[in-house]
N, C-alpha and C positions, 0 to 999 in steps of 0.2 A: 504494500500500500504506500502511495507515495505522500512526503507532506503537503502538498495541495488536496488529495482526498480527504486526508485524517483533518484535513481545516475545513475542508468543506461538509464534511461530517457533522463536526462541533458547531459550527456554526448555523445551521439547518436544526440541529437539535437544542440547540440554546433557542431559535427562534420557535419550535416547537415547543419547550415548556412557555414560550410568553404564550400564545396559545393556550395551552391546556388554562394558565391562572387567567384569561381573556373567556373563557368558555365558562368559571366557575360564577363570573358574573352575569354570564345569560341561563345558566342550566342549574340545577341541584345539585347537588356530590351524588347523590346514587344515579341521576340520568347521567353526568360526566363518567362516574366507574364504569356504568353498562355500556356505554360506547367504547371507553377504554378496551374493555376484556372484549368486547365483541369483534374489534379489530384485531387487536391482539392476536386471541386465538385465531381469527384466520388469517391472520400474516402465518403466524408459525404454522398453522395446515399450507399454506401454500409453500415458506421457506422448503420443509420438510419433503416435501414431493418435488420440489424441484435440486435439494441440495443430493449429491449420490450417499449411498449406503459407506461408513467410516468402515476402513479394512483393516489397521493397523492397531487393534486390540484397545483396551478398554479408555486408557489415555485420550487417542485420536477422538473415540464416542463422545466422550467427558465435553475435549473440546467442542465437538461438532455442534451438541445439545447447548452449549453456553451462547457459540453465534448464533443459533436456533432462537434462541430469547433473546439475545440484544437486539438484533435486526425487528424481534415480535412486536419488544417492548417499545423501538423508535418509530417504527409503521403506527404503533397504537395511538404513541403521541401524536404523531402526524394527523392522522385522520379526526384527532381530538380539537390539533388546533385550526385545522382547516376547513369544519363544522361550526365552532366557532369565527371564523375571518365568513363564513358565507352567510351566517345569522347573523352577526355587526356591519361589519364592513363589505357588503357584497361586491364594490366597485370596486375591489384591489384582488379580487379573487385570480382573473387574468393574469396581471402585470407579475402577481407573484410566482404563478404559476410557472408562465415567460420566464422570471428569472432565476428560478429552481433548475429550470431544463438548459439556458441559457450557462449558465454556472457550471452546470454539471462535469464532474470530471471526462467523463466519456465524451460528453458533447466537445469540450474542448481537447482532448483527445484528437479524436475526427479532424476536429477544423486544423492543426496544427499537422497532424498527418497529410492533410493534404495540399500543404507547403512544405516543396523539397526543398528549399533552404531553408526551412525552421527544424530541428530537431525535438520530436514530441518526447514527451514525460513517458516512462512507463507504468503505465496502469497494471500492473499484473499484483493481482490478490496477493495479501498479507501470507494466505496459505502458501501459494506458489513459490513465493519467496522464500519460506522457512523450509519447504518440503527440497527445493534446491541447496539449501547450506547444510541440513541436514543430512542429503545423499552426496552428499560434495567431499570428495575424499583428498581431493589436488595431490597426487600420489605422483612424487618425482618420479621419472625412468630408474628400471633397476640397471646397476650397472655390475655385469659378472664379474665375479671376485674367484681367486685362484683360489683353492681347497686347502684350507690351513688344518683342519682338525678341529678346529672351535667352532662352537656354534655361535653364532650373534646375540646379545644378549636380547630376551623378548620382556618387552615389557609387561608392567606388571595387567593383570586381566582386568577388566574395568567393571563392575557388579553390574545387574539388570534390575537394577531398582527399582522396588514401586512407587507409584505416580503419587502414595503419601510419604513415600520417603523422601522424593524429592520435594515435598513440601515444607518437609520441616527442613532443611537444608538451609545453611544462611546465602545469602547472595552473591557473596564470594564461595563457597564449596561451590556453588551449581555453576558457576563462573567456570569453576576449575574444574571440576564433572565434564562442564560442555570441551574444555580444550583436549583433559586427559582422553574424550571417547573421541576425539578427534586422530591423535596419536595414535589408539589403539585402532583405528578403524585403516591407518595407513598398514599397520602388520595385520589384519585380518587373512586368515588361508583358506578360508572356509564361507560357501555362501550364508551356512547357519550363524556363522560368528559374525560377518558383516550385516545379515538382516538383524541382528539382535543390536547389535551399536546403533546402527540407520534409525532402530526405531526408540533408542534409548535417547540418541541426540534431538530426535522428532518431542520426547517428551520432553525434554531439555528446554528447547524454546516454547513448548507450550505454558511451561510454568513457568519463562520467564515472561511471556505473553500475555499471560491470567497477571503477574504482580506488577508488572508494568508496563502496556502497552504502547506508553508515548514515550519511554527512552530505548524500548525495541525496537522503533517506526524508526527512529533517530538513527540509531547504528546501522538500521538499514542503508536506512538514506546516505550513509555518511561511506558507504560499498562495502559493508561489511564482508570481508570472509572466513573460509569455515573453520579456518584456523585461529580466527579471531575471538574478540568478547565484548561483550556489552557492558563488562564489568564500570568504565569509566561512566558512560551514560546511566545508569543505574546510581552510583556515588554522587555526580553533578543532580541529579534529579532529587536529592534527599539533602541537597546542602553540604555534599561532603562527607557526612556521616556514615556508618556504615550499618548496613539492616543485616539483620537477623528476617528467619526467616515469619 
């Protein structure tokens, strides 16, 4: 996700709770709730059937159901505050509409794609992005070595932790978690042993995704690689400090 989406995000959903408290002056709180949950739930019947089935065991799920509700929960405000803007203010219904689509990342997307001297943003999903740094091994060429009698020393194995282990983890270990399965995933022999790192790294940045998703954006945006950490963005985001987890 790049920082122009995750702006244009927040700022659609900041205008979306003016709404929802713009709607509690024309409607009750129980007709505001029942529009709420009405939309709501079918944002996520619709998220749900169009998002694909999570493959990558119970972690991937976890996440999948978490965007399942945020996307639920901002369609509902939407629809809250734009029930409201058609009951007040019906003559801005248009213009806002115009500048929602106008705005939109995709749309400007497009428009910039289709000037070959302007280089477009990429737009490629938050998922996309993590599920590439995740399978991303950047594994130098091997280079043959003459037969000494030793073996290479192999580093040490890196555990398959559970997705509440890595919870309780402070933000530096999961830091250090995300580099150490990074190393071990360059000595991987075996398909078993790499699909177990791949998806250990996967839950890696999903928990670092769930704790803090604007200094993930950030180390995105900044080219992250898989060798890399977010550890710095994660310390500037807290003041310096260091979290626990």
């Amino acid at each position: 996700m790049t920082t122009y989406t995750t702006r244009w995000i927040r700022a659609w959903t900041f205008a979306s709770t003016l709404g929802v408290a713009l709607s509690l002056l024309v409607w009750s709180p129980v007709e505001v709730l029942g529009l709420f949950l009405t939309a709501a739930v079918s944002a996520a019947l619709l998220v749900v059937m169009l998002t694909p089935a999570a493959s990558s065991g119970p972690a991937s799920a976890s996440s999948c159901w978490e965007r399942v509700g945020r996307r639920s929960v901002g369609l509902g405000l939407a629809v809250v505050a734009f029930g409201a803007l058609v009951a007040t203010m019906h003559y801005l219904v248009v213009p806002v509409l115009l500048l929602v689509s106008v705005t939109s990342p995709w749309v400007v997307g497009r428009v910039l794609d289709s000037h070959p001297g302007v280089s477009a943003p990429r737009h490629e999903s938050l998922e996309e992005s993590l599920e590439s740094l995740a399978d991303s091994p950047e594994v130098s060429p091997v280079v043959s070595r003459p037969a000494t009698g030793l073996s290479s020393p192999a580093l040490p194995p890196v555990p398959d932790l559970a997705t509440d282990d890595l919870h309780r983890l402070s933000d530096q270990a999961l830091c250090r978690r995300w580099r150490d399965s990074f190393a071990a995933l360059q000595q991987a022999r075996s398909p078993v042993e790499r699909s177990r790192l791949v998806d250990l790294r996967a839950r890696c940045l999903d928990e670092l995704d769930r704790r803090s998703p604007t200094a993930l954006a950030a180390w995105l945006a900044s080219g992250a690689g898989p060798s890399g950490s977010p550890e710095r963005f994660l310390t500037e985001e807290r003041g310096g400090r260091p979290d626990a987890a």
